[in-house]
C-alpha positions in Angstrom: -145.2 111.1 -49.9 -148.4 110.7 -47.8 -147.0 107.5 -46.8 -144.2 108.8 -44.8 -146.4 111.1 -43.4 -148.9 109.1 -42.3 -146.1 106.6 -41.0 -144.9 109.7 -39.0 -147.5 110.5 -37.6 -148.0 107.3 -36.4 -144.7 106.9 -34.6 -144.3 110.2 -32.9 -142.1 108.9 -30.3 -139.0 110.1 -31.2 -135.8 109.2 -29.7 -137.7 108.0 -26.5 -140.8 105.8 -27.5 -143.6 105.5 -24.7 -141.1 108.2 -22.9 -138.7 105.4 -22.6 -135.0 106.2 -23.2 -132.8 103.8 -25.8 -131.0 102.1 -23.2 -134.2 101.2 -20.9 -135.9 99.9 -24.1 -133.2 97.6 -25.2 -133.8 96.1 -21.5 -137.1 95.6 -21.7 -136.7 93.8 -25.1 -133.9 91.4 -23.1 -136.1 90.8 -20.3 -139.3 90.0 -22.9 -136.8 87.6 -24.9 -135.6 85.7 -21.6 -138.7 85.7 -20.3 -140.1 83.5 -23.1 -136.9 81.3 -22.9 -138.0 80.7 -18.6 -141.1 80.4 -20.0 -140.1 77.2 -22.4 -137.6 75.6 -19.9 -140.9 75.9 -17.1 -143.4 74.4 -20.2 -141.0 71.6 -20.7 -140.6 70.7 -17.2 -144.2 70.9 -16.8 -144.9 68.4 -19.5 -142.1 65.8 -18.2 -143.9 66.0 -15.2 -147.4 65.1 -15.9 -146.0 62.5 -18.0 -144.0 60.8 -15.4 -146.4 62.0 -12.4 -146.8 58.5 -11.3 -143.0 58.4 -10.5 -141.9 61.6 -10.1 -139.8 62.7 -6.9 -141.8 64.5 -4.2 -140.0 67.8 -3.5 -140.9 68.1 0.1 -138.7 64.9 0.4 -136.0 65.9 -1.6 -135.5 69.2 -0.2 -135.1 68.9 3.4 -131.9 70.2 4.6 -130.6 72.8 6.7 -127.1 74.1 7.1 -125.5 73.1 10.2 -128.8 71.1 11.2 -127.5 67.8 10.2 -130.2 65.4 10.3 -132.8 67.8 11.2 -136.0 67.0 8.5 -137.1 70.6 7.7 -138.6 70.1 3.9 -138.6 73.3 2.2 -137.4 75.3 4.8 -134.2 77.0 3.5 -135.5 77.0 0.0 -138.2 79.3 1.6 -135.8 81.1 3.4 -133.8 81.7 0.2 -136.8 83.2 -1.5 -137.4 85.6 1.2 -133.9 86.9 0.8 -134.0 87.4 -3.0 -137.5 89.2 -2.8 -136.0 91.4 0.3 -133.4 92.4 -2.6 -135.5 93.2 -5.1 -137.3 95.8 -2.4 -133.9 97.3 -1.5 -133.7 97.5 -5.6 -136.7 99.5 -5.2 -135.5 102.0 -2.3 -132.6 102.3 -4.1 -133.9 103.2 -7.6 -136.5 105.3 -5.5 -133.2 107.2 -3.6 -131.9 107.6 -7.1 -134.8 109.7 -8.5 -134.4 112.1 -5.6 -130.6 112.2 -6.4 -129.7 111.2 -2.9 -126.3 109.7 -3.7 -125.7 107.8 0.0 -129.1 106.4 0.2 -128.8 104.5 -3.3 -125.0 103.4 -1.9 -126.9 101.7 1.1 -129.4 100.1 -0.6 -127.4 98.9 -3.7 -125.0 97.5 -1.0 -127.8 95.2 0.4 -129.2 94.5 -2.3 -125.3 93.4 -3.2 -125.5 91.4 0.0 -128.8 89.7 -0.9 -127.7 88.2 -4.1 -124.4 86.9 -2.7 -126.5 85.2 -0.1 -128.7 83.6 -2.5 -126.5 82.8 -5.2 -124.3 81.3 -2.1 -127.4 79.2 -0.8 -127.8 77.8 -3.9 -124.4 76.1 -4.1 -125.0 74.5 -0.7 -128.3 73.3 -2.1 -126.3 71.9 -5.3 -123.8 70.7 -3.6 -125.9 68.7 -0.5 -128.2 67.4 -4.1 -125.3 65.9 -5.2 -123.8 64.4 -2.2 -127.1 63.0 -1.2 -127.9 61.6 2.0 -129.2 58.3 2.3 -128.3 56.4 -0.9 -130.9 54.2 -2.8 -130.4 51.1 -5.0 -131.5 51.5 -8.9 -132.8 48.4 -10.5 -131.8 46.8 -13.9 -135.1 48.7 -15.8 -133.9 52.1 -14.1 -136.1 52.5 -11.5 -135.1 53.4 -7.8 -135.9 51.7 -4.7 -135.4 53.4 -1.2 -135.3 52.1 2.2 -137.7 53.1 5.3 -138.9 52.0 8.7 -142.4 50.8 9.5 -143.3 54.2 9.9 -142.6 55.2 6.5 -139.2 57.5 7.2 -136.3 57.3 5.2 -133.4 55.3 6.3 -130.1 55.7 5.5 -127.7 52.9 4.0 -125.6 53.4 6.6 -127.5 52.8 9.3 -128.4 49.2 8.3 -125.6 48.4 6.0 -121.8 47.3 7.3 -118.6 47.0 5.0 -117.7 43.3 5.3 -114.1 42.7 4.1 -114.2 42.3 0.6 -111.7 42.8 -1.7 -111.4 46.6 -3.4 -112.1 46.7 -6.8 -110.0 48.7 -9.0 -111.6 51.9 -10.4 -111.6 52.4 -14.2 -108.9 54.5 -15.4 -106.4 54.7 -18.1 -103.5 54.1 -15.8 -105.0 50.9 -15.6 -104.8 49.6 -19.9 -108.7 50.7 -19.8 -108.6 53.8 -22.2 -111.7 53.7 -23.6 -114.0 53.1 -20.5 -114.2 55.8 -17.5 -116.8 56.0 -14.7 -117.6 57.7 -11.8 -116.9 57.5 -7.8 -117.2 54.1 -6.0 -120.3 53.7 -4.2 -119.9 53.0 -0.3 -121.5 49.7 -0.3 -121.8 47.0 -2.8 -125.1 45.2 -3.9 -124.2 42.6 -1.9 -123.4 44.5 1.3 -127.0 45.7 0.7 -128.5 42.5 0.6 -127.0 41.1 3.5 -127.7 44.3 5.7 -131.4 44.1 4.7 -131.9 40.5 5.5 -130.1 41.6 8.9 -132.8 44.2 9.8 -136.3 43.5 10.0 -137.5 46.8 10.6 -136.0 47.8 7.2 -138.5 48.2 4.4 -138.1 49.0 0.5 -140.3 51.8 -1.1 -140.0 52.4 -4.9 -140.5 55.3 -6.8 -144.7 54.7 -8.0 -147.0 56.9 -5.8 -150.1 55.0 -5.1 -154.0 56.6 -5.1 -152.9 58.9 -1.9 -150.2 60.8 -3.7 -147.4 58.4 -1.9 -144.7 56.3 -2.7 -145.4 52.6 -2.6 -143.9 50.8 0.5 -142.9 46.9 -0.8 -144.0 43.8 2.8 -140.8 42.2 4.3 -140.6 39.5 1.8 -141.4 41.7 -1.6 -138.4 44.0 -0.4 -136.3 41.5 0.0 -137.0 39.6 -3.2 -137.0 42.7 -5.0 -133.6 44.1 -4.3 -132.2 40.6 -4.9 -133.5 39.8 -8.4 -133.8 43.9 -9.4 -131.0 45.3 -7.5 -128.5 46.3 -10.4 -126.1 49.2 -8.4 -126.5 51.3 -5.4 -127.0 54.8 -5.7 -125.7 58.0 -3.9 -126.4 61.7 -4.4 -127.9 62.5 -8.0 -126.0 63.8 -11.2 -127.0 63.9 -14.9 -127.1 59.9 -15.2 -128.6 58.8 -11.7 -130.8 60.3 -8.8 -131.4 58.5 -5.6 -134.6 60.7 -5.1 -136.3 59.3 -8.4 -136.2 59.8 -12.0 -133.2 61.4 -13.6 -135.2 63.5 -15.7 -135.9 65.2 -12.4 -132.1 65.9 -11.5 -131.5 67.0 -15.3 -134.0 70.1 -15.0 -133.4 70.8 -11.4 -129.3 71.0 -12.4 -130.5 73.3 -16.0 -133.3 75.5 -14.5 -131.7 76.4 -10.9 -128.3 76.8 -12.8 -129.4 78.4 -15.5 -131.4 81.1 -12.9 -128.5 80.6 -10.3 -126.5 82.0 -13.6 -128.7 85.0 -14.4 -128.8 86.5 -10.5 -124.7 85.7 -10.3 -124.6 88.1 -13.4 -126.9 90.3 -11.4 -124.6 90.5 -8.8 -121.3 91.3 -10.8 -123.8 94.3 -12.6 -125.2 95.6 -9.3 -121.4 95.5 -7.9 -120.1 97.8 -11.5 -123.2 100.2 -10.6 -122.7 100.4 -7.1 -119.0 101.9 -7.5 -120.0 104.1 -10.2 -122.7 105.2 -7.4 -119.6 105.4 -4.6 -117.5 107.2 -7.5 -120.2 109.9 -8.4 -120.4 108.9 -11.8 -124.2 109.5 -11.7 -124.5 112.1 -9.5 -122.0 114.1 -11.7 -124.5 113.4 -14.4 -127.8 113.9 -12.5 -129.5 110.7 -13.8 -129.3 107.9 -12.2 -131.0 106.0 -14.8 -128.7 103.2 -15.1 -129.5 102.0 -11.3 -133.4 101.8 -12.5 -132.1 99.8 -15.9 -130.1 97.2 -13.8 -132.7 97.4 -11.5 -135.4 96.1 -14.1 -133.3 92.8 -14.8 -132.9 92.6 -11.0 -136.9 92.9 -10.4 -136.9 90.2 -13.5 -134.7 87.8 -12.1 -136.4 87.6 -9.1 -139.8 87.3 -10.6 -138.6 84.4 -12.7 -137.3 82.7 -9.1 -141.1 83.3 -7.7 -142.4 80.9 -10.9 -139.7 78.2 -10.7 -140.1 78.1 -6.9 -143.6 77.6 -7.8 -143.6 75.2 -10.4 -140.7 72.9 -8.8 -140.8 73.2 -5.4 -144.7 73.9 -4.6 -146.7 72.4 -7.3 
């Protein structure tokens, strides 16, 4: 008997603990639980790194497109500018939840509307940046122990295969498929250029240098002499490379494309679902669902995963694209 009294006396929070209602709770235990599963996707990326620092890609050459700048080298830029947009959402969240407490019905409509607007941008933004990952843009040769080799100038820029390689007429080779009596093998897209179309377009242009994946003492990748290049794509060369996917990556080690695919999707996945929420709240705010029930608690609940996504974004834009 003095145990349950003791044991309530202890609780004494009712049917809202630390003045929290059921439903806010229940979000604050989802956000706690997916914050430890970030938390063990970030750790593991962390430790692949530093294992493979010697090789691993440099982000500020990976990431340097913009839309409709082609060819313009801008490393980090959009990525920076996608960050600013999600963190502008998550303060029209804010003005939003803050319009809700004051039961002002039209200012929560505007704000949940661009907050709407900021997610869509982002989540769009991040399937051009997929999308210009995969495609790549200036292709790489990976050699027969898996290791990638890239081409620059004497200066040290990246150079495209197309701008030193030309298709000589060679017979096509027929793509595996099953139409063809190969049922059990399959593989992917043909790569522009053959290794020997490589070869010959690097012995053609002295200006052309290779550069493999090791950084040397300064933090930079290691640029191969005329002759090493040459003698290394022609005894190492095994296939060329274009884009990245889950087997190869023409910007390094594939280990790098696996968690940049798994932790942007995965993230990319989380603010999508924020957006279809935000879009359910925002016509319950347009139908006067909540003002009809003078709480508009559910805006501040979807806007704590909101605030949580976009706190998770501020660590992997730290620990993938900064660090």
């Amino acid at each position: 008997m003095s145990t349950v009294v003791a044991e309530g006396k202890t609780w004494g929070g009712g049917n809202q603990p630390l003045k929290a209602s059921y439903g806010k709770m229940m979000m604050w235990f989802f956000i706690v639980s997916d914050a430890l599963t970030f938390s063990g996707f970030l750790a593991a990326y962390g430790f692949s790194r530093f294992k493979f620092i010697d090789s691993w890609p440099i982000a500020d050459e990976v990431f340097t497109h913009f839309p409709f700048l082609h060819g313009v080298d801008a490393p980090m830029y959009y990525v920076a500018f996608m960050t600013f947009v999600l963190i502008m959402s998550s303060v029209t969240m804010v003005l939003a939840v803050d319009a809700g407490h004051h039961l002002n019905k039209s200012k929560v409509t505007l704000y949940m509307f661009l907050t709407i607007i900021g997610g869509l941008i982002f989540v769009g933004s991040q399937a051009w940046e997929w999308n210009t990952f995969i495609k790549g843009d200036y292709g790489a040769v990976q050699t027969k122990g898996g290791n990638i080799l890239q081409f620059v100038d004497g200066e040290g820029h990246r150079v495209a295969l197309r701008d030193f390689v030309v298709s000589a007429a060679h017979q096509d080779r027929a793509q595996h498929e099953r139409k063809n009596g190969l049922w059990f093998v399959s593989e992917g897209s043909l790569p522009s250029y053959t290794m020997d179309e490589v070869i010959h377009g690097l012995q053609a242009n002295k200006d052309v240098l290779v550069r493999t994946q090791i950084l040397n003492e300064a933090g930079e990748k290691t640029v191969l002499s005329r002759e090493e290049s040459i003698n290394q794509i022609m005894k190492n060369g095994k296939v060329v490379v274009e884009g990245a996917n889950l087997h190869v990556n023409e910007y390094g080690s594939p280990l790098f494309a696996d968690f940049f695919f798994f932790i942007t999707g995965f993230h990319g996945f989380h603010v999508f679902s924020g957006v279809v929420i935000n879009i359910i709240i925002f016509f319950n705010v347009v139908l006067g669902t909540y003002e009809r029930r003078k709480s508009y608690e559910m805006v501040e609940k979807v806007g704590l995963y909101w605030h949580f996504v976009d706190l998770v974004w501020v660590f992997v834009f730290t620990f993938f694209y900064l660090v």
